[in-house]
C-alpha positions as CSV (number, residue, x, y, z in Angstrom):
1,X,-12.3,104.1,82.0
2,X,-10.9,100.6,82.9
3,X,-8.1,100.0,85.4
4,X,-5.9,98.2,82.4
5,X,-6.5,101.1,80.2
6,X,-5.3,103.4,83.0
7,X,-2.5,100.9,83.5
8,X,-1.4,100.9,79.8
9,X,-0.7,104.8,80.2
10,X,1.9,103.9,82.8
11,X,5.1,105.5,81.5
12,X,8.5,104.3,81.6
13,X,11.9,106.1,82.7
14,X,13.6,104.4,80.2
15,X,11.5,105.8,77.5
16,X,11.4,109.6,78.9
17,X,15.9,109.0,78.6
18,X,15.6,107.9,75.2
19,X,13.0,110.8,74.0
20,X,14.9,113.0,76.5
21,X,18.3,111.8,74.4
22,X,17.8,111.8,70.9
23,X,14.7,114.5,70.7
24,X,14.6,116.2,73.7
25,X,10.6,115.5,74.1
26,X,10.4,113.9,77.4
27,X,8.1,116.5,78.6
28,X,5.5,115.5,75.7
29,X,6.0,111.9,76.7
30,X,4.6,112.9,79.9
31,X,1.9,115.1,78.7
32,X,3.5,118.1,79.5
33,X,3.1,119.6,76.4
34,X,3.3,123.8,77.5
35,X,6.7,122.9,79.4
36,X,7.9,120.5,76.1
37,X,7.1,123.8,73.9
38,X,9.4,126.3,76.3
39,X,11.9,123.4,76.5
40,X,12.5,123.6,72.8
41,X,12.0,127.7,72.5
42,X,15.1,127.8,75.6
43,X,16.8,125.1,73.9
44,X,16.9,123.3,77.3
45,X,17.0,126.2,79.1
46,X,20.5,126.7,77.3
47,X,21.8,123.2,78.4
48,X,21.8,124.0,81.5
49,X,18.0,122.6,82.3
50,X,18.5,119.6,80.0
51,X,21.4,119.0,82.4
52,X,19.2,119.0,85.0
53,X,16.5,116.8,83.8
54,X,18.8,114.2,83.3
55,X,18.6,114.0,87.3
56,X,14.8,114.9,87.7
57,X,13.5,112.4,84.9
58,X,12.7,109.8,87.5
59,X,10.9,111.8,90.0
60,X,9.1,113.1,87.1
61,X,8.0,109.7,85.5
62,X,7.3,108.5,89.3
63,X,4.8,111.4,89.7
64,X,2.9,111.0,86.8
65,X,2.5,107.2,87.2
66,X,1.6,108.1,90.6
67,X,-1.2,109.6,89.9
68,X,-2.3,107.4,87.4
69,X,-1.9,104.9,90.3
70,X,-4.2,106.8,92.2
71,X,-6.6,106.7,89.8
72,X,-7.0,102.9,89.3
73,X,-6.7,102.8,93.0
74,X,-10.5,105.1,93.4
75,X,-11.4,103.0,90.4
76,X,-11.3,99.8,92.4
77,X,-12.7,101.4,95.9
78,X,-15.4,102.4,93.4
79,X,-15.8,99.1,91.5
80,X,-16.2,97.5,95.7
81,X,-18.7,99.8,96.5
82,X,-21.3,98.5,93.5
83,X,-20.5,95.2,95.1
């Protein structure tokens, strides 16, 4: 893996609204695909939980880019290392 492969799999809040909007499949747009599934079978948790996530969905998308993050960032304390 390359560090602009990793950074091409950043995701974007904007996105995780609009799936979150019009489909309710934020969670699969972060790779969450067990949660998505129990999202759908609750109907958002009865509205109650896609209420919620209309709050959370930035923390969310922060946390999984952070660990992408920290991924690139090992990549290129590797990459120094060879040097």
């Amino acid at each position: 893996m390359n560090k602009y492969y990793l950074m091409s799999k950043m995701k974007s809040s904007g996105i995780a609204y609009l799936c979150w909007f019009f489909l309710g499949c934020h969670y699969a747009y972060l790779g969450r695909w067990g949660t998505q599934i129990l999202f759908w079978i609750t109907a958002g948790g009865l509205g109650i939980w896609a209420f919620l996530d209309l709050f959370l969905i930035p923390g969310k998308v922060n946390r999984y880019n952070r660990r992408i993050a920290d991924q690139i960032e090992e990549l290129e304390l590797l990459e120094e290392r060879k040097k």
